[in-house]
N, C-alpha and C positions, 0 to 999 in steps of 0.2 A: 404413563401417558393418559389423557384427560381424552373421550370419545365424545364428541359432539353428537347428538341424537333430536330429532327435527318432536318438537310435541304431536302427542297423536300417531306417532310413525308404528304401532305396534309393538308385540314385543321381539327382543333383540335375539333370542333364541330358539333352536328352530322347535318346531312342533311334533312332536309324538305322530306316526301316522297312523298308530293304532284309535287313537280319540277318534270317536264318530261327533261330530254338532252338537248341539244342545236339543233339544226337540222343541219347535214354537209354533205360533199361532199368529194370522195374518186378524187384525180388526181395522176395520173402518169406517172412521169416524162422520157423519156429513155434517160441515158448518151451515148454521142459517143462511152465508152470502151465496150455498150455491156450488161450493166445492167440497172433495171430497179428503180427507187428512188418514192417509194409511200408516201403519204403525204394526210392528213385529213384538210378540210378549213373546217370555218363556211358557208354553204350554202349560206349566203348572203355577204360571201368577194370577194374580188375580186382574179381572179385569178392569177397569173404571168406566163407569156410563158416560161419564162426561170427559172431555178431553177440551184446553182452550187450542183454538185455534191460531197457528203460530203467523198467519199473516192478517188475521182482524181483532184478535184477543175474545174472539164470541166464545160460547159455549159451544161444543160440536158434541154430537150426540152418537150412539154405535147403533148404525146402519148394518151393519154386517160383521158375524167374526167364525173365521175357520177353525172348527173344534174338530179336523181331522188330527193335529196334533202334529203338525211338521209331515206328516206323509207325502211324499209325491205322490201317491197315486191318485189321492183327495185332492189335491193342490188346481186352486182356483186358473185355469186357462186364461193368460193374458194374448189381448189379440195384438197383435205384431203387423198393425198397419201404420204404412210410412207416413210423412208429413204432407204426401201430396196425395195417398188417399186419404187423408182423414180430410183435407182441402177439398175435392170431389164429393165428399158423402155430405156436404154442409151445400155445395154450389155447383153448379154445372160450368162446364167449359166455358162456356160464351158466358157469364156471369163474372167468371173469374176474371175473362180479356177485357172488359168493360171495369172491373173495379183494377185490373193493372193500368190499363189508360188514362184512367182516371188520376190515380196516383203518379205516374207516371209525370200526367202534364205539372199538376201540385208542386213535383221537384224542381221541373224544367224552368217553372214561373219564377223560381225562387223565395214561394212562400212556407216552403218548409226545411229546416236545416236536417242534414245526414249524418244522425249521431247516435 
């Protein structure tokens, strides 16, 4: 019997639960346009200064890299703000209702398509 198996789906047997992770390091890259390109090594690779940036092909340069070595307890705190606080820290309320109104009318007028 032939098993069909999806590319990329991992592997097909199970895991050892004795294996702990590999131990790595978080670097990240900043592109000239302005955004940031994060990227996991193994702890013991080496690093590249330059990295292209996978949505403008620039050079991006290392801004930042975690030489705790995979530890949690080093590990870089990500803040866990929603989509409508990050929408707040950029605009105020009445800021917001005035750029929803706005838009708003935009669709109503029919000069912009919903796609």
């Amino acid at each position: 019997m032939i098993r069909a198996i999806r590319a990329g789906g991992g592997p097909q047997y199970p895991q050892p639960a004795t294996e702990a992770p590999a131990a790595r390091r978080t670097v990240v890259f900043v592109c000239p346009q302005g955004h940031n390109v994060e990227l996991t090594f193994a702890a013991d690779a080496d690093t590249p200064e330059v990295w292209e940036c996978p949505k403008h092909g620039t050079d991006s340069r290392v801004w930042y890299s975690d030489t705790s070595a995979g530890t949690e307890d080093n590990a870089v705190p990500r803040t866990g703000k929603t989509h409508w606080e990050q929408l707040c820290s950029r605009r105020s309320e009445p800021e917001l209702e005035q750029l929803l109104a706005e838009r708003l009318s935009v669709l109503r007028a029919g000069r912009v398509s919903v796609s």
